[in-house]
C-alpha positions in Angstrom: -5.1 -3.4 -12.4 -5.3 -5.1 -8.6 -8.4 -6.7 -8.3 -9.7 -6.9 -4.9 -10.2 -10.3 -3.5 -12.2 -9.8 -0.6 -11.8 -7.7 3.1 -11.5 -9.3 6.0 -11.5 -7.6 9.5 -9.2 -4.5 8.1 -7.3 -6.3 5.2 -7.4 -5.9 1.8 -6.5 -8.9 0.1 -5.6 -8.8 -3.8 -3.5 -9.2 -6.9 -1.5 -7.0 -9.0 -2.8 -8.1 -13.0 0.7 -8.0 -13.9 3.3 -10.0 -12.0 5.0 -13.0 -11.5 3.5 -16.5 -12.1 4.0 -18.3 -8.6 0.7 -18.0 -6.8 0.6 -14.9 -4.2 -1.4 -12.3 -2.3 -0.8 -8.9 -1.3 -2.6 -8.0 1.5 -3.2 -4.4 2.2 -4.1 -1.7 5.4 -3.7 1.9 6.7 -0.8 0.9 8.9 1.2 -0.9 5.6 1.2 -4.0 3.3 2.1 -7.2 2.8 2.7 -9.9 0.4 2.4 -14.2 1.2 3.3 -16.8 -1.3 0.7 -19.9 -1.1 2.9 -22.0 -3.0 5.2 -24.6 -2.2 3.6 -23.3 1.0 2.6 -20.2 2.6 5.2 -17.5 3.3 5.2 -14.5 4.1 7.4 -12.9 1.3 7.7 -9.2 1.7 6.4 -6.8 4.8 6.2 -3.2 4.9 5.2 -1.9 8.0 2.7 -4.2 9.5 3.4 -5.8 13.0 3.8 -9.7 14.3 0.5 -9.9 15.2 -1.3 -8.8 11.7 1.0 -11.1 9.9 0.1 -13.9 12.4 -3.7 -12.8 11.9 -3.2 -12.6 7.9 -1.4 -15.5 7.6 -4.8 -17.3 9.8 -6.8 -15.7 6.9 -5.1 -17.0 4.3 -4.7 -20.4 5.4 -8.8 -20.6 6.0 -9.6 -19.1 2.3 -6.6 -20.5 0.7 -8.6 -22.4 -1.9 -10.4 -19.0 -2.6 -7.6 -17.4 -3.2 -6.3 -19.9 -5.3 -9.5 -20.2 -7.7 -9.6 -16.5 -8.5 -6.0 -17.0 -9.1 -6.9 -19.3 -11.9 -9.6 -17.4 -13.0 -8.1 -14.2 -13.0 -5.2 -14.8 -14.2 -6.4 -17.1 -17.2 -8.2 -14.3 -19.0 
């Protein structure tokens, strides 16, 4: 299960159900994927195919919903 988060411009942002504990997003488009870390700070952790300029742009989005991201991170991953 990958619950969508929300979409933003042309990202997909979301979670995989079943990973690891540290606090992440994968972040997803027709031109390739992405995943960021938000914790001990964001980081961009694994790229596949997206360019320096939607990273940059992702990595904007993330910073500005950060706290969104991270509540549906508790709550999601609590049940």
């Amino acid at each position: 299960m990958s619950p969508t988060l929300f979409y933003e411009n042309r990202y997909r942002f979301f979670f995989f159900s079943r990973e690891e504990k540290r606090v992440h997003v994968h972040i997803m488009t027709s031109d390739g994927e992405a995943k960021f870390w938000l914790e001990p700070k964001i980081a961009l952790a694994k790229n596949n195919g997206l360019s320096q300029t939607d990273l940059t742009e992702i990595e904007k989005i993330i910073r500005k919903r950060k706290n969104e991201i991270r509540t549906r991170w508790e709550k999601h991953f609590k049940s």
